[in-house]
C-alpha positions in Angstrom: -40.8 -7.5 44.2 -40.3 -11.4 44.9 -43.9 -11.9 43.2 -42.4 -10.0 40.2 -39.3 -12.0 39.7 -41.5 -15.0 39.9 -43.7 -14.3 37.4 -41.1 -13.1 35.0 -39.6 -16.8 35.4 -42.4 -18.6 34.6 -43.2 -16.9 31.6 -39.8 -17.7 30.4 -40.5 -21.1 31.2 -43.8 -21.5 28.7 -42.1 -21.6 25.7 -39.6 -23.9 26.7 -42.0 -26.3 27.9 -44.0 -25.8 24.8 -40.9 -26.2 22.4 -40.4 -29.5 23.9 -44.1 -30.6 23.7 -44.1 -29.4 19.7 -40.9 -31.4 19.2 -42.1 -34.3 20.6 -45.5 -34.5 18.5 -43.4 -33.5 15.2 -40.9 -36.5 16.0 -44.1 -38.5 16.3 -45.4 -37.7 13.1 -42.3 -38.0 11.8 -42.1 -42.1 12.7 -44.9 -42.9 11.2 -45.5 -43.5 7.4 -48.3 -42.6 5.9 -50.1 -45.4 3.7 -50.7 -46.1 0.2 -54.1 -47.2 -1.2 -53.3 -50.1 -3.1 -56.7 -52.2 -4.4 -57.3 -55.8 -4.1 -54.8 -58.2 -2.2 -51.2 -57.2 -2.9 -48.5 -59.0 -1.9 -44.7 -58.3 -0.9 -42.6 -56.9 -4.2 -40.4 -59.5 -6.0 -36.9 -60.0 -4.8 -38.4 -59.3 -0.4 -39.2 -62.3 1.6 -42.9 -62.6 3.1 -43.9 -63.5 7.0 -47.6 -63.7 6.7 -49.9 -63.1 10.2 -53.2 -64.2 9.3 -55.4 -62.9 11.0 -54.1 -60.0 12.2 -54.1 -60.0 16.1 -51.9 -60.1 18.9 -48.6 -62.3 19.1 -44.5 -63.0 18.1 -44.8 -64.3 14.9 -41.7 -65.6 13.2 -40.5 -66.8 9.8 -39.6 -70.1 9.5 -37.7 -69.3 6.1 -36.0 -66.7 7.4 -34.6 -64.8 10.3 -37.4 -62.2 11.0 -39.4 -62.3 14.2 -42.6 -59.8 14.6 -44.5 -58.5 17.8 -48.1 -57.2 16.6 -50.0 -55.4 19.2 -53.4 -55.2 18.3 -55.8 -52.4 19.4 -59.3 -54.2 18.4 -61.8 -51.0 19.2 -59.5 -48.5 17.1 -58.8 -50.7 14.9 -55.5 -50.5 14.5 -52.1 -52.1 15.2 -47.9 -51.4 16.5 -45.3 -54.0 15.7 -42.0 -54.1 16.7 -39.4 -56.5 15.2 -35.3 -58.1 15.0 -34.5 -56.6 11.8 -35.0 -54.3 9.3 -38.5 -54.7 7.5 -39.0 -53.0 3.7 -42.5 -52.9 3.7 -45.5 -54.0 5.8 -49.2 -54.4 3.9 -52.7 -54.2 5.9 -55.1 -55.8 4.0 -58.7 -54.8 5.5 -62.1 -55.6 3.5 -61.8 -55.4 -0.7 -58.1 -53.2 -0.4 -54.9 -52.6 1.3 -53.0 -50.1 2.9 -48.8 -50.6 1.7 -46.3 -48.7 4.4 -43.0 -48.3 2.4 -40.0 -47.7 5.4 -37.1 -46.0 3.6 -34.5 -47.0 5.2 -35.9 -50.2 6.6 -37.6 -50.4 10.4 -37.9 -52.0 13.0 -41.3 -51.0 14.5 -44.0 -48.6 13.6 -47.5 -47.4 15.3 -50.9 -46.7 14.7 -50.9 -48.4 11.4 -54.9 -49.7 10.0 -56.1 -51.2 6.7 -57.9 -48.7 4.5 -61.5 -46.6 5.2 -64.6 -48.2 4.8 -66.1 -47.8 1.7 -69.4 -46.1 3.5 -67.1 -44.2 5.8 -69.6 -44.7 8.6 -67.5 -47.5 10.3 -64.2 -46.3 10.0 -61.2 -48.4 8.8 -62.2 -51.8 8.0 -61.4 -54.7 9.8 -57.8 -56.5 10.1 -57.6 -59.4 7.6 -53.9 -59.9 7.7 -50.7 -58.4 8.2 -47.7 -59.0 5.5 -44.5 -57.8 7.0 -41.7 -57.7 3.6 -37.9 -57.7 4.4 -35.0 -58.3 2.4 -31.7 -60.6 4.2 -28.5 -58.5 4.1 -25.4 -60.4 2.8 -22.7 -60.4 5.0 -19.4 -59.1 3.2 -16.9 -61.6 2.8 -14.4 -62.1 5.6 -11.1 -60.8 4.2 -9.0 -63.5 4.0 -6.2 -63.9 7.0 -2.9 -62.3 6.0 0.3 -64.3 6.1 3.1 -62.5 8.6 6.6 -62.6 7.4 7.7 -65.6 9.8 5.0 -68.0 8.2 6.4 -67.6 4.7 7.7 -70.7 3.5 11.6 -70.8 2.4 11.7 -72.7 -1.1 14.0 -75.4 -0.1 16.9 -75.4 -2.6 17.3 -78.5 -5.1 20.6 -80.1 -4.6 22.9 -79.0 -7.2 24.2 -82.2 -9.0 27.4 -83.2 -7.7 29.9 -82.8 -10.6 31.8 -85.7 -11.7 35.2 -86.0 -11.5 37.1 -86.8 -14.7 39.9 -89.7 -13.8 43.2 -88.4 -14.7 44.8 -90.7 -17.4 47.1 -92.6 -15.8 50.8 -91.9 -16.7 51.9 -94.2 -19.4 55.1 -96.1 -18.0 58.5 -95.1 -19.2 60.9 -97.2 -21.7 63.6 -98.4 -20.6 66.1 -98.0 -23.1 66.3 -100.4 -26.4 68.0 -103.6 -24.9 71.0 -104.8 -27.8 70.4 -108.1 -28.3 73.7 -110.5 -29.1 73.5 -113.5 -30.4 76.5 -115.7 -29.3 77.9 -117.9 -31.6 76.9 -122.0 -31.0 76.2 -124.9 -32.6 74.2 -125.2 -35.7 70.8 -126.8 -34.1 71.1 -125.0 -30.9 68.8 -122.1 -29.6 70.7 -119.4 -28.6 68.7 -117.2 -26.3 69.5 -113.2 -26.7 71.8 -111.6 -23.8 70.5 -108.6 -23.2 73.4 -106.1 -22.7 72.9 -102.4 -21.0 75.9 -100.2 -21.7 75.9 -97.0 -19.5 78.2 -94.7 -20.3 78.1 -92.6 -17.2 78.8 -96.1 -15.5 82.1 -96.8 -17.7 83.2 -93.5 -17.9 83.5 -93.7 -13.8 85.4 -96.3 -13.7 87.7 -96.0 -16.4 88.6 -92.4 -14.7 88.6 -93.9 -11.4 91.3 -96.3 -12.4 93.0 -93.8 -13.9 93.3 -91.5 -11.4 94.5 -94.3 -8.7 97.2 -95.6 -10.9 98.8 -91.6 -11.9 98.4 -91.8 -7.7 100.6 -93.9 -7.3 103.1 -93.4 -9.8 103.5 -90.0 -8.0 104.2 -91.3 -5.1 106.9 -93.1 -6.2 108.4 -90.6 -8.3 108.7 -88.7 -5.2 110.3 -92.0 -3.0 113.0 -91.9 -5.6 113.4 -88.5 -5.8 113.6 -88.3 -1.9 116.2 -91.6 -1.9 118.8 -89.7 -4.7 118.4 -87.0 -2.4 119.5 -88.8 0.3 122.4 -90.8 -1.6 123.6 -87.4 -2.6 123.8 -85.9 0.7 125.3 -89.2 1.6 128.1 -89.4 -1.0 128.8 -85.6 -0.3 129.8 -85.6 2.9 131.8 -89.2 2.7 133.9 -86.9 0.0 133.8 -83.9 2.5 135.6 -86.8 5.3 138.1 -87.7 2.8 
């Protein structure tokens, strides 16, 4: 019974383990690029920069006009080469005898295996020897920074321009009063003799307040001494009466 159960599990476990092994060599085919025959000795498309590793064998190799840096690991009985590298590479050509072989990565790379230059030409020898290597990448441009915004609080206040201060009209100053027209008299002298003018003012709220003012005093008076003599007959009478009432 136990026997049973075991068996039963490892069948179920044989396709498992075989789905993983098929996966794996699919994913491996699927990394490398197969290579285009391309005669003579091409080199990298216009508009791609060009590191160069001649010959092909083992080493870092870097660009000294540009940023890319290559590790080539050569196997010398197959024939054939990996590389491995800090950026993104466009295309990588083998050049081997007469020919080439021209991997295209789309997108770009950054490592590949197995790769050769093409057959030999007898096919008795296999692929032909490594000549050189031309690894052909492109520089990204960075995008531009965005420029840094500006917060509310850094925002400069336009200073106001002084208004002009306006200017003040000077009042006209008052024009002095005339004095009334002085009456110039000329006095009378001596034929020769250079009478200067008297000036004479006449006010007639001036006169008329003392002209009443004198008046008034002397009617004053006269009343009171209408009034004495009224009070002495008065007297005399009352006198003369009784010395005739005595009598």
């Amino acid at each position: 019974m136990d026997k049973r159960l075991g068996l039963r599990h490892v069948i179920l476990f044989i396709p498992l383990v075989l789905a993983i092994l098929v996966f794996g060599a699919f994913t491996a085919v699927a990394d490398h690029v197969t290579p285009a025959f391309q005669a003579g000795n091409p080199s990298c498309p216009a508009g791609l920069n060009e590191l160069k590793v001649d010959p092909g064998a083992d080493g870092n190799y870097s660009d000294n006009d540009g940023p890319l840096t290559v590790t080539v690991t050569v196997d010398e009985g197959a024939k054939e080469f990996d590389w491995t590298s800090n950026i993104g590479v466009d295309i990588v050509i083998v050049k081997g005898g007469p020919n080439a072989n021209v991997y295209t990565y789309n997108p770009e790379s950054t490592g590949d295996t197995n790769l050769h230059s093409p057959l030999n030409e007898d096919g008795s020898a296999g692929w032909y020897g490594l000549s050189h290597i031309s690894f052909c990448y492109d520089v990204e441009t960075p995008p531009p920074s965005p420029s840094p915004s500006v917060s509310p609080s850094e925002t400069e206040t336009p200073t106001p321009t002084p208004s002009d201060t306006p200017t003040e009209t000077p009042s006209e100053s008052p024009s002095p009063s005339v004095s009334p027209t002085e009456t110039e008299t000329e006095t009378p002298g001596t034929p020769g003799t250079t009478v200067s003018p008297t000036s004479v003012t006449t006010s007639p709220s001036v006169l008329g307040t003392k002209v009443l003012g004198n008046t008034g005093a002397d009617v004053r008076n006269l009343i009171y001494l209408a009034l004495a003599l009224v009070a002495m007959g008065l007297l005399a009478y009352t006198v003369a009466r009784r010395s005739t009432k005595s009598n």
